[in-house]
C-alpha positions as CSV (number, residue, x, y, z in Angstrom):
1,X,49.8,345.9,150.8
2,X,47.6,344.7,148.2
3,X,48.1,344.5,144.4
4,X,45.7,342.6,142.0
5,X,47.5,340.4,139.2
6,X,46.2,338.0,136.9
7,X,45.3,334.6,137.7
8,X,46.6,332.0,134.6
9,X,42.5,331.6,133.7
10,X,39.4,333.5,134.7
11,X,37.6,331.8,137.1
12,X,33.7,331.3,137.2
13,X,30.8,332.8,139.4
14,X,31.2,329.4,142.0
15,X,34.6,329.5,142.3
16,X,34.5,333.8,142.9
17,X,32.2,333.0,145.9
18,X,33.9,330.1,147.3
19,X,37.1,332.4,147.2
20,X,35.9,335.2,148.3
21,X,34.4,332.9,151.5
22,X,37.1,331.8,152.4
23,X,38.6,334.9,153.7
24,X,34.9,336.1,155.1
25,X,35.3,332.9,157.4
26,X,38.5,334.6,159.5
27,X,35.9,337.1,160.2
28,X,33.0,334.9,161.6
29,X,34.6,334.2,165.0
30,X,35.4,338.1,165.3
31,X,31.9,339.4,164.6
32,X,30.7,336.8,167.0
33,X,32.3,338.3,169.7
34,X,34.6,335.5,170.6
35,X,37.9,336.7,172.0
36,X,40.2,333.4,171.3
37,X,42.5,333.8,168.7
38,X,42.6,330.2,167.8
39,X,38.6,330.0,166.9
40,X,39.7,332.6,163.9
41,X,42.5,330.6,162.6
42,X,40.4,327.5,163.3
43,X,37.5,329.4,161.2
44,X,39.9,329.8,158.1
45,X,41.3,326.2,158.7
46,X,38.3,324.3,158.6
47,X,37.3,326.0,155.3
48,X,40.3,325.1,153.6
49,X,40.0,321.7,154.7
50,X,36.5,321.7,152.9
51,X,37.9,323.2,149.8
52,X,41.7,321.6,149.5
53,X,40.3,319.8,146.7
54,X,38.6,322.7,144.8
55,X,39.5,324.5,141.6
56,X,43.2,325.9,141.8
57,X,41.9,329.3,142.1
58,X,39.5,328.8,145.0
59,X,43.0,326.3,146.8
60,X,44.9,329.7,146.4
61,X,42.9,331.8,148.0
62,X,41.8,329.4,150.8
63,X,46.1,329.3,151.2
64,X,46.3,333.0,151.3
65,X,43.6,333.4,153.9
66,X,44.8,330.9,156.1
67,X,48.5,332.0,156.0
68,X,47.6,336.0,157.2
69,X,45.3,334.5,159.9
70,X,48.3,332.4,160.9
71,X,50.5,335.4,160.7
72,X,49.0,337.3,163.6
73,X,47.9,334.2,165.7
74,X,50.8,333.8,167.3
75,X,51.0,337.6,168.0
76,X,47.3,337.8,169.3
77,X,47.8,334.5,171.5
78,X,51.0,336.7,173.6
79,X,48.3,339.5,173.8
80,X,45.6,337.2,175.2
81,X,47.6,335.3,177.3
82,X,49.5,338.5,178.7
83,X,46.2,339.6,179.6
84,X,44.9,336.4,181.5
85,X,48.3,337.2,183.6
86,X,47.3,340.8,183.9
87,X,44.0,339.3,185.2
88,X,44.1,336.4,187.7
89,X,47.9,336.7,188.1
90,X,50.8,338.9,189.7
91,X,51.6,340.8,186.1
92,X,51.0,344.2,186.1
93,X,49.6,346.8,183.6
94,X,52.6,348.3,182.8
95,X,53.1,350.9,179.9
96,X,54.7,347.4,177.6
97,X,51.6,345.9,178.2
98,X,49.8,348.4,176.9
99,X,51.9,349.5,174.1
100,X,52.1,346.0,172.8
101,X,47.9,345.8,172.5
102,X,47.6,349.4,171.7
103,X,49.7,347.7,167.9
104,X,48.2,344.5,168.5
105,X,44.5,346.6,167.9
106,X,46.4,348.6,165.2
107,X,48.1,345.6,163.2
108,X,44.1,343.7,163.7
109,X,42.5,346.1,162.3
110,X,44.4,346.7,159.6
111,X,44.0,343.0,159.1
112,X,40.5,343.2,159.5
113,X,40.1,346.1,156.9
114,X,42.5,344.5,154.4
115,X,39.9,341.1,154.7
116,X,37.4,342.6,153.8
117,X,38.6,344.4,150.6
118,X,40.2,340.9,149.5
119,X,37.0,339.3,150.0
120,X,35.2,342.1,148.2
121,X,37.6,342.0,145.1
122,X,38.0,338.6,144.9
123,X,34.0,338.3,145.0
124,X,34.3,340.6,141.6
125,X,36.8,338.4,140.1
126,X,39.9,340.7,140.4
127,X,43.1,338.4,141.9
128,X,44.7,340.4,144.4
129,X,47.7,338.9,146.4
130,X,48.7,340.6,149.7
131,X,51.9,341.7,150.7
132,X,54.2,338.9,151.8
133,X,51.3,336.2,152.1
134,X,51.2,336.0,148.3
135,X,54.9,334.9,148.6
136,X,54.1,332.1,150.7
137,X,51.1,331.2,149.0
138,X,53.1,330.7,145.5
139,X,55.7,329.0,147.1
140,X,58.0,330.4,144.3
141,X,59.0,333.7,145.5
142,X,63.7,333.7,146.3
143,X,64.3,332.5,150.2
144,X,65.8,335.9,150.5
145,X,62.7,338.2,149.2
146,X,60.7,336.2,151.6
147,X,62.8,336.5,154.4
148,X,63.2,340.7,153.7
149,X,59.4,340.5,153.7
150,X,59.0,338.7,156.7
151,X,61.8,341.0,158.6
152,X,59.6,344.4,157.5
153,X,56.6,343.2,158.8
154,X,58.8,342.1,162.4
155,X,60.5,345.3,162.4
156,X,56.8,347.2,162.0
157,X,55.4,345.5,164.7
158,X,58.3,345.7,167.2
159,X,58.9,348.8,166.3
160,X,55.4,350.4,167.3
161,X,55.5,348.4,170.2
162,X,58.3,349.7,171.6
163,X,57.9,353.4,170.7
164,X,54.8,353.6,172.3
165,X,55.9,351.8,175.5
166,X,58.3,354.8,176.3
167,X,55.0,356.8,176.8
168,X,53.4,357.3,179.6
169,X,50.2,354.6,178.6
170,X,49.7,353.6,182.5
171,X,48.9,357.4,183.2
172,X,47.2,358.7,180.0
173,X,44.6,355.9,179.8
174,X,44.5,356.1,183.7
175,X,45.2,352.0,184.5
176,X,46.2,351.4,187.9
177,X,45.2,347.8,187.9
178,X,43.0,346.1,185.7
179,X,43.0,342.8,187.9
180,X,41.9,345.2,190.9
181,X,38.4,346.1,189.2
182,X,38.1,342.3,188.2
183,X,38.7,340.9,191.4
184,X,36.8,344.2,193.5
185,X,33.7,342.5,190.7
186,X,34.2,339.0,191.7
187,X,34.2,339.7,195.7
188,X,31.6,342.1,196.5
189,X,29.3,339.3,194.1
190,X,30.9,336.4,196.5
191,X,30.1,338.8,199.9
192,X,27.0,339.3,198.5
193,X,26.0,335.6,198.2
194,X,27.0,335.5,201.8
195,X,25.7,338.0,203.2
196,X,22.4,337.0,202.1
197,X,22.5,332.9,203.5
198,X,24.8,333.4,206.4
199,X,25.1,335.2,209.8
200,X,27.6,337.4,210.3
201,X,29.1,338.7,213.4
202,X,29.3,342.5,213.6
203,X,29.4,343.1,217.4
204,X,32.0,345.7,218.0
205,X,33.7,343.7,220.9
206,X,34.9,340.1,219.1
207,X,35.7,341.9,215.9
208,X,37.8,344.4,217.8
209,X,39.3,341.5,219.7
210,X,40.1,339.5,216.5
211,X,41.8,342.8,215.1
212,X,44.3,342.6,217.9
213,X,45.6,339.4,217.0
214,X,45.5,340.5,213.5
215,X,47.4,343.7,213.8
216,X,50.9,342.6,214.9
217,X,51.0,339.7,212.2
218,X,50.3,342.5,209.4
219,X,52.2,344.8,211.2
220,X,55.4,343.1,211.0
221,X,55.4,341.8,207.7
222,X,54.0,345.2,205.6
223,X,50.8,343.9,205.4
224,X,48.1,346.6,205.2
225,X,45.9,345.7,207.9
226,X,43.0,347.7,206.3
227,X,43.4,346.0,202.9
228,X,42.4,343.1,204.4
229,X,38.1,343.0,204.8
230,X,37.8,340.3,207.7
231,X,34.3,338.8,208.0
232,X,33.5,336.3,211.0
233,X,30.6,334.0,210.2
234,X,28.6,332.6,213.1
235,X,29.1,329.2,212.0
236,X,30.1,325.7,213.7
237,X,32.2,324.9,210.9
238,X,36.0,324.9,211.6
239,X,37.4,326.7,208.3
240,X,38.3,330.0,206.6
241,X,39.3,330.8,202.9
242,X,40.0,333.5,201.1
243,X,38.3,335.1,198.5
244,X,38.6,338.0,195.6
245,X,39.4,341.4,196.2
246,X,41.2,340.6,200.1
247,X,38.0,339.2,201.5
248,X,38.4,336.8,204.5
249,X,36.0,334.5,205.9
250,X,36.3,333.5,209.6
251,X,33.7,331.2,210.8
252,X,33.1,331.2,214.7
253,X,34.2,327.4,214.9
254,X,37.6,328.0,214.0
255,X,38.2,330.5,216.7
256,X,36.2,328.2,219.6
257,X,38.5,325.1,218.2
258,X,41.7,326.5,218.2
259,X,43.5,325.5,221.8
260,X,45.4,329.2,220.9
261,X,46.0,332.2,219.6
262,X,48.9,330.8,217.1
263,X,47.4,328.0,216.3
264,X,44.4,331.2,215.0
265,X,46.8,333.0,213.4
266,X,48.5,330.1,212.0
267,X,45.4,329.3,210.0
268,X,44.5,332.9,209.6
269,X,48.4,333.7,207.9
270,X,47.6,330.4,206.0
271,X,44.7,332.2,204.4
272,X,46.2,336.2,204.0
273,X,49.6,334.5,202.0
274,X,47.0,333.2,199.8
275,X,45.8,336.3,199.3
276,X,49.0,338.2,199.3
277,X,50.3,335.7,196.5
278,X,47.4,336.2,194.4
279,X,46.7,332.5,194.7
280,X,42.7,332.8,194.9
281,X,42.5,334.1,191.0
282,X,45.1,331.4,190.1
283,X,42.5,328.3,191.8
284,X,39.1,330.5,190.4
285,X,40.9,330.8,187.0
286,X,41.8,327.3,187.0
287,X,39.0,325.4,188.5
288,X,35.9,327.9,187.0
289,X,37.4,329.2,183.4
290,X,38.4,332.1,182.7
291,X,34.9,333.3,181.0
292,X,32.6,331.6,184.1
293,X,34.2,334.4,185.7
294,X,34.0,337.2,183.5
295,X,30.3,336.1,183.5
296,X,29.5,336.8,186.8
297,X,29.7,340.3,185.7
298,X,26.2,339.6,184.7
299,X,25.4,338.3,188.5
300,X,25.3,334.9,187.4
301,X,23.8,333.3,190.6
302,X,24.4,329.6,189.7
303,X,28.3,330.6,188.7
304,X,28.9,332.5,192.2
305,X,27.2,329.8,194.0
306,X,29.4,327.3,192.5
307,X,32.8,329.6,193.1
308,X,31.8,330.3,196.9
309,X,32.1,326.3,197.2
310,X,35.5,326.0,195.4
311,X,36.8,328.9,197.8
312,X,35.4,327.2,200.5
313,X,35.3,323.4,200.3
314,X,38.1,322.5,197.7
315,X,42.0,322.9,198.4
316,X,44.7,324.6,196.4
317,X,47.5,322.8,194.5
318,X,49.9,321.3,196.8
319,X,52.3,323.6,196.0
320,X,50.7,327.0,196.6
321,X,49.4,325.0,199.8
322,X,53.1,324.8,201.1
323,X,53.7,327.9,199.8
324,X,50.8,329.4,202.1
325,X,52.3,327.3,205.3
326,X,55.8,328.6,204.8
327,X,54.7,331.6,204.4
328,X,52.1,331.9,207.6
329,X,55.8,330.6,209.4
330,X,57.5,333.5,208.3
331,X,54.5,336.1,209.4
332,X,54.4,334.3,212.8
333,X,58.3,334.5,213.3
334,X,58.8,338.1,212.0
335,X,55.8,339.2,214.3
336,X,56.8,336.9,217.6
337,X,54.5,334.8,217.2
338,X,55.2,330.5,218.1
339,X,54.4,328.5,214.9
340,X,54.7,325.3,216.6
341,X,51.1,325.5,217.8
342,X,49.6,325.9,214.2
343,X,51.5,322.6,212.8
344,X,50.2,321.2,216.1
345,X,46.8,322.2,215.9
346,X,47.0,320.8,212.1
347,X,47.9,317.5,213.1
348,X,45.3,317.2,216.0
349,X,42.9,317.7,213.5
350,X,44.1,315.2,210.7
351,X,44.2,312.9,213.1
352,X,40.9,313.1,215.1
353,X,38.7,313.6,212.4
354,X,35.9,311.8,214.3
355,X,35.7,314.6,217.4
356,X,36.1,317.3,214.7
357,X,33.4,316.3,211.7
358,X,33.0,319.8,211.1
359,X,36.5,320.7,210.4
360,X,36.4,322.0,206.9
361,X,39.6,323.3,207.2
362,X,41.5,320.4,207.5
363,X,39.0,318.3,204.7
364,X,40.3,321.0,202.3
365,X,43.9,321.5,202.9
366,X,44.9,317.6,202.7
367,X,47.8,315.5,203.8
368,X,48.3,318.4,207.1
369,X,50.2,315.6,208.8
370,X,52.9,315.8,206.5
371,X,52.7,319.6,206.3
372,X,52.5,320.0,209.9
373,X,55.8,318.0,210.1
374,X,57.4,320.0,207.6
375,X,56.5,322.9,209.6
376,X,57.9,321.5,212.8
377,X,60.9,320.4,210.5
378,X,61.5,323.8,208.9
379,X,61.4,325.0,212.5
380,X,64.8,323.0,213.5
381,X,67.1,324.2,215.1
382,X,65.9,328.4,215.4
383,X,65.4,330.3,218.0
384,X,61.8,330.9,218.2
385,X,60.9,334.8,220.5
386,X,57.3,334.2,221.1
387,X,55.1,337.2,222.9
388,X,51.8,336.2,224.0
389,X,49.0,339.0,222.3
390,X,46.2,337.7,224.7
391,X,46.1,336.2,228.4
392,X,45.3,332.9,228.6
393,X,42.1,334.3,230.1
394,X,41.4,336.5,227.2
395,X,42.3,334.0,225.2
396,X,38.9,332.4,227.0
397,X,37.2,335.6,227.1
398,X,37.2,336.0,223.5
399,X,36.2,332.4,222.8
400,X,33.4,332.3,225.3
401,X,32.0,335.8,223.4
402,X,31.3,333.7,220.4
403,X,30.4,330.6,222.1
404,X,27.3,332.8,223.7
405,X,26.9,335.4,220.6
406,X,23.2,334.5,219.2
């Protein structure tokens, strides 16, 4: 990939080191442990900037550098960005995935290596051009000998990707779900926080009685009831949210508030299609950054303090907010359950904010006047079976329990 030719004159000491820089500078970002691939290119970049007006051997070289930094950036930005998805969104590990960073690692290092002879070579004076990159550098090479070039390199990559995807790489590095160990970090670090500044409600009796109205909602919609880890909080506050690895947090206010049980697991099914569509690593990933999360790793108290308030006190786009309501709907319908009481129990809410001050719930899922209408509107015209889980007077019952629970 690399041969070493003569440059028209020999160059001095100055311009060998300034050359040989110049391809030393890819490598700055890399051995500082920064995982964007623009901050290499951008490296590279910034040192041809400073030397565009240098000697024409120190230009060349500056060229060269720059152009095989830009020849894998735009193949390391699909790997970095296919991992964010793998992540915080619904993409999976999948034996693709893997293949295509298994040659991504292969194709980098082999980068990596060849940088570091070029910058050794050129630092002794020798003028070595690498494969393809020379071409563009000179500007001089036929269209077509570029183009061939350029097509050997594709076919390489492509070609290593795909041979190894038809492996089994999911099962022979063991990766079920990467995104499952992230998020399993980020909750118990969340649960943690709050299990340490808030009181939580373990008696046997109201948890049992909040499963029941749980079970038939995750029953009829394939829900795995024991995926979900439900926490009630003895709080006044009228809210829940969601949070990394299927935690949800109930506080006691909600439940004494809600005129019903469906207007409960309206708000409750509001929260688990959050979770079901992944939507809490989409807002964290968003509204933190990406490495604010991977830094609570480190239990970085001031960063988990700061992502329990956006779980808790700050609402989702508007779409994935009507998402989540259409999607409570369809739980509540496919388990028997009356929606009409969760878009009413919205609307009492948004518009009696002075009798509710503590309803945190509403403050962070805005405009639920116009969602509760949609609701009632998407409700039109079906036939709505509704079975009551709870007695009116367990509906009491249960409500009382944490009205008295100290």
């Amino acid at each position: 990939m690399i041969t070493n030719e003569t440059f028209y004159y020999k160059p001095v000491e100055s311009e060998l080191e300034r050359a040989s820089n110049s391809y030393l500078m890819s490598l700055v970002a890399v051995i500082g442990g920064l995982p964007l691939p623009i901050l290499n290119l951008m490296a590279t970049f910034f040192f041809y900037l400073g030397n565009r007006k240098s000697t024409p051997f120190v230009k060349w070289h500056c060229t060269q550098a720059l152009a095989s930094q830009l020849g894998l950036f735009f193949f390391n930005s699909a790997g970095f960005w296919w991992t964010i998805g793998v992540l915080f969104s619904n993409e999976k590990a999948t034996n693709y995935y893997i293949a295509y960073m298994i040659t991504l690692v292969t194709f980098n290092v082999v980068e990596f290596i060849t940088t570091l002879i070029l910058a050794t070579r050129v630092r002794k004076g020798i003028h070595s051009e690498l494969y393809f990159f020379a071409d563009i550098t000179n500007l001089i090479c036929k269209k077509m000998k570029l183009i061939t070039k350029a097509f050997v390199i594709l076919i390489s990559f492509f070609g290593m990707w795909l041979l190894l995807a038809q492996l089994d790489l999911v099962g022979f590095f063991g990766v079920k779900s990467i995104k499952s160990n992230t998020e399993s970090t980020l909750g118990n670090l969340i649960w943690e926080q709050i299990e340490n500044t808030e009181k939580i409600i373990y008696e046997a009796e109201i948890t049992r009685k909040l499963d029941s109205l749980l079970l038939p909602l995750c029953k009829e919609n394939n829900i795995e009831r024991d995926s979900l880890k439900v926490h009630i909080i003895k709080k006044d506050e009228v809210n829940a949210f969601a949070m990394p690895d299927n935690h949800l947090i109930v506080y006691s206010g909600l439940i004494t508030d809600c005129n019903s049980e469906e207007a409960l697991l309206g708000v409750l099914g509001h929260e688990i299609a959050h979770i079901q569509n992944n939507h809490v690593m989409k807002k964290l990933s968003k509204e933190i950054g990406f490495s604010a999360l991977l830094s609570m790793t480190g239990a970085n108290s001031q960063v988990i303090k700061e992502v329990l308030h956006t779980l808790s006190s700050s609402a989702y786009d508007r779409s994935l907010e009507r998402e989540a309501d259409m999607e409570s709907v369809k739980y509540m319908l496919k388990a028997k359950i009356d929606p009409r009481p969760f878009a009413d129990f919205m609307y009492e809410l948004s518009v009696d904010n002075e009798l509710h001050k503590y309803t945190y719930w509403i403050s962070t899922h805005p405009e639920s006047e116009d969602r509760a209408k949609y609701i009632l509107n998407s409700l039109k015209g079906k036939k709505i079976k509704a079975e009551k889980i709870m007695s009116n007077k367990q509906w009491e019952d249960f409500k009382l329990l944490l009205y008295s629970y100290k």
